[in-house]
N, C-alpha and C positions, 0 to 999 in steps of 0.2 A: 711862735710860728703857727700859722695854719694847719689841720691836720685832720685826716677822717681818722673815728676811733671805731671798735668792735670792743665793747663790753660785755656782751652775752646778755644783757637784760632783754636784745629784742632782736629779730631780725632784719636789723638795718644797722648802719652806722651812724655815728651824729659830728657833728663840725664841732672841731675843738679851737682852744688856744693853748700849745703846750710849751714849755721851755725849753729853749733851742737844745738839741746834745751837742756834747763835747767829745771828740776823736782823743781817744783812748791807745794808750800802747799796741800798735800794730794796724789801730786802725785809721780809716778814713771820713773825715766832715764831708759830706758831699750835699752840693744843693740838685735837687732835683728839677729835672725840667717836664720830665714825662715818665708815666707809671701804666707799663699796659693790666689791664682786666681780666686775670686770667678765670678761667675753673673755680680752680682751688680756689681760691678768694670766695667764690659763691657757696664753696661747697663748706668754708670757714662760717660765713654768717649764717646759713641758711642749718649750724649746729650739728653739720653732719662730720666735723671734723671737733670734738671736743677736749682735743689738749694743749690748748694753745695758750698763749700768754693772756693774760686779762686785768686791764684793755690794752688792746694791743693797737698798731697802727697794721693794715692789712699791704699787701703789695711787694711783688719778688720779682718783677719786670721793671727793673729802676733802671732810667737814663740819665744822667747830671753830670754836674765839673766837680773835681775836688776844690774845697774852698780851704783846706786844713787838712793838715797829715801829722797824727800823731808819735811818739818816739818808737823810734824802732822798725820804721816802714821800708827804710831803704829807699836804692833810686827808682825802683819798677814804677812810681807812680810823682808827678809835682803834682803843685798845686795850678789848677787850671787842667787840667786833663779831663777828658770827657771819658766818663766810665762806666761799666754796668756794674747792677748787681742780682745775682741769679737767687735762684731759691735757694741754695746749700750755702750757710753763711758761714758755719764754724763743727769743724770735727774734733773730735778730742785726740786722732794719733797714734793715741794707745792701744786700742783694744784690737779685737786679731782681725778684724775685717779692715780697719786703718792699714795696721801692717802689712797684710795682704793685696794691697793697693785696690780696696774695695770698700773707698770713704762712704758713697752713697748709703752701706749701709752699718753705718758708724752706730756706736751703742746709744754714747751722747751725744746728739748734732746737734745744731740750732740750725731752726730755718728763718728765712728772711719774710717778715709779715704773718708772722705764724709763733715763734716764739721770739722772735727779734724783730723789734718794731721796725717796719719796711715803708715804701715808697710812696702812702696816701700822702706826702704830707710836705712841707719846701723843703725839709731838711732832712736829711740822717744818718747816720753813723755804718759802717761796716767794714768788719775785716780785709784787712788789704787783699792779703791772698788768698781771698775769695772775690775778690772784685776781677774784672775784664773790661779789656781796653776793646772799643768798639771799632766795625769797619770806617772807613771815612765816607764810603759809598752812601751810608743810610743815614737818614735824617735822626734829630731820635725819637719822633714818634713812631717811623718807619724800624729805626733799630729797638725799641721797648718790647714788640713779641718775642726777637730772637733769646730772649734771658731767659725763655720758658718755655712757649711754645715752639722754638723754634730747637732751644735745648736738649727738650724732652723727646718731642718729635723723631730728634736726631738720634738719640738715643735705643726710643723705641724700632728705630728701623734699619741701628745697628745688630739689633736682637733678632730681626728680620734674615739675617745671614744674604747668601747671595741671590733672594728668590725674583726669580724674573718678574713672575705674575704677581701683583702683589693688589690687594682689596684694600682699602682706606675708609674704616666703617665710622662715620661723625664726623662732617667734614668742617668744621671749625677753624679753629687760630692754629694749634699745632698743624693739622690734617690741609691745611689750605699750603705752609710753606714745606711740608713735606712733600707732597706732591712734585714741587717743583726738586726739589733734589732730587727725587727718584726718576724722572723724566731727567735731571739732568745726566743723569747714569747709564740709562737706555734702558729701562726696567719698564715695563706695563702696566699702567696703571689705571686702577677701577674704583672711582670713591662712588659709595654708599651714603645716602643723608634719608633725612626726617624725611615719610611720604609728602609728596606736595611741593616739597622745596626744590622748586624750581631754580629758585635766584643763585642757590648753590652751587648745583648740579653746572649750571654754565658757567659758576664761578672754575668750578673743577676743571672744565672742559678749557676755558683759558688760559690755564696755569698747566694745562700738558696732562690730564687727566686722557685715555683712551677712552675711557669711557664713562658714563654717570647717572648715574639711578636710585632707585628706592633702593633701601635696605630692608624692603620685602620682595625685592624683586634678585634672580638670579645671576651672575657675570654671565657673559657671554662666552668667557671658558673658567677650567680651574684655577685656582690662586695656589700660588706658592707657598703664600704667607697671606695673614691677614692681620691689620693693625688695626686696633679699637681704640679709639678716643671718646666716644661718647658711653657716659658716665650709668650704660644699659647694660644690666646683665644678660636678660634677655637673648642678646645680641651674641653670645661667647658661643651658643650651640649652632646658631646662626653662620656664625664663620667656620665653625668646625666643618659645618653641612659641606661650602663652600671649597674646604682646600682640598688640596689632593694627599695622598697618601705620601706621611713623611713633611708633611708641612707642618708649619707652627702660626698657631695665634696669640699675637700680641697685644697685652692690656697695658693700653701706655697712660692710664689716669690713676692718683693717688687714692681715689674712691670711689667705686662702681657700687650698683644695687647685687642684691640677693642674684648668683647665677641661679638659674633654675635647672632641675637633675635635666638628665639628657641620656638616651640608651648608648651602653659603652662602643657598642660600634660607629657612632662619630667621632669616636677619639683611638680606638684600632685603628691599625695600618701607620703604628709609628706618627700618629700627629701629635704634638705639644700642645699645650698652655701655659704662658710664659706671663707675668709681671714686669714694669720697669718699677721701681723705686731712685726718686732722685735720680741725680748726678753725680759726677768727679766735677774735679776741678781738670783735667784732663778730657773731659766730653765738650769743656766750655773753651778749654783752647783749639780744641781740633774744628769746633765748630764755626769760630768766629775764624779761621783760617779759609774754610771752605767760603762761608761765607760774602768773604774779602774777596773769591776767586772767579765764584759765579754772581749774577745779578737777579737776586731773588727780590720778588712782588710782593711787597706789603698791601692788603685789601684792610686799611683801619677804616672806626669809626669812633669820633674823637669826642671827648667830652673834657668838660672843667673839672678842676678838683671838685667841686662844691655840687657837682651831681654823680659824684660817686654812686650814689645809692640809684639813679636812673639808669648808670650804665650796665649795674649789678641785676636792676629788673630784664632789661633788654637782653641780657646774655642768659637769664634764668628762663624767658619765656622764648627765647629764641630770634629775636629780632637781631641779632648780631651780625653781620655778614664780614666773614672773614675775624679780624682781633677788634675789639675795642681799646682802647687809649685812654687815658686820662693826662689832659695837658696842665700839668703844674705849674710852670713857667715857661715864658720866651725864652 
């Protein structure tokens, strides 16, 4: 089968020919039809992420059919089923954060496209329950960001609590369908992008943003809360400046740069700084529930498998608007 690999000898991937996998006890044969482009993927090749499988196949926004279901799967899935598969592929259970119903941050996990070969590629393999059945509303190029961007997003702006005002700093794949949830709530919202991006900013303003600007420029009032997606540390003192007394900043990326010190009075007056790490498999049911409920706006830009590596430049130098796509199959 077809397949983009990540070796580590350079930063790029190269087109493979690999032997198809085989669904394994508990798991799922799935053919892929679409793989969205996340971050994490750039932040995999570009070596900023270095414990990853090698060679690995990269990609944790899978859309496909089940083509094969291994023993022990049960009925939650046939064959033919249209299904995702997110970044948390496999926890071990055991340990006290499992226990604790606190998988994301399990001792041993596997992640998907990262230490478990993932979605560059027509075929592959994943734990059943860890997989999610998609809305019917969205296509699945449309449905491929929800497995991450849309996951994470969700996540990070449950960590959000119930703040009105809320700042969306790196307005991207997560930050583009967050937006619309948090408008769908009645929350106020102010995304922040790269100076100059324009194309952004009115992408924000479309999708229910109140307002949208540089992220050197000030809200128009204080933030509640403020959520970071873009992968700037920079930016952490920046939101601090921003909220108010008693509010919390959100880092909803798996790897940001060096924060830089900051005097302790932007973070007096009861303000946080918070992390998301991962998911549950509970973040990804609740999600794809809300999902089903409201009609959220996918802004893709699609590419073939076989330019992997173009879609991976375009999202590193910023050309992306909204998620990129990688179409596998019809």
């Amino acid at each position: 089968m077809r397949a983009m690999l990540y070796d580590g000898a350079a930063p790029i991937l190269r087109a493979a020919e690999v032997g198809d996998p085989v669904a394994g006890p508990g798991q799922l044969l799935i053919n892929v039809t679409a793989c969205g482009v996340c971050r994490t993927d750039l932040h995999l090749v570009d070596g900023e992420l270095p414990q990853s499988k090698r060679p690995v196949i990269p990609g944790h926004e899978v859309v496909g059919r089940v083509a094969a279901v291994g023993p022990g799967v049960g009925e939650f899935f046939s064959v033919g089923d249209r299904v995702g598969v997110p970044w948390l592929g496999h926890t071990c259970g055991e340990c006290p954060y499992c226990i604790d119903e606190r998988e994301n941050l399990c001792d041993a996990p596997g992640f998907t496209g990262y230490t478990l070969d993932g979605g560059y590629a027509e075929r592959m393999v994943a734990e059943s329950h860890f997989c999610l059945h998609i809305p019917r509303r969205y296509s699945d190029i449309e449905a491929a960001p929800l497995l991450c961007a849309g996951l994470i997003g969700y996540r990070t702006l449950r960590m959000a609590g119930h703040a009105r005002r809320l700042g969306i700093y790196g307005f991207g794949a997560a930050a583009h369908i967050v937006a619309q949830v948090a408008h769908h709530q009645g929350r106020t919202v102010f995304a922040f992008t790269r100076p100059g991006d324009t194309a952004a900013q009115q992408l924000a303003l479309q999708l229910g943003a109140d307002w949208a600007g540089s992220s050197a420029e000030r809200a128009p009032d204080e933030l509640d809360a403020a959520l970071i997606f873009a992968p700037a540390g920079e930016l952490v003192p920046v939101a601090l400046r921003a909220v108010c007394r008693g509010g919390v900043v959100v880092c909803g990326g798996i790897h940001m740069s060096d924060v830089p010190s900051f005097p302790y009075s932007l973070l007096w007056g009861e303000r946080r700084i918070v992390s998301v790490a991962n998911l549950t498999r509970a973040d990804g049911v609740d999600f794809m529930r809300y999902a089903t409920e409201i009609p959220l706006r996918m802004q893709t830009q699609v590419y073939p498998l076989a330019e992997a590596n173009r879609a991976l430049a375009d999202l590193r130098g910023g050309r992306v608007l909204g998620a990129a796509v990688l179409r596998v199959a019809e």
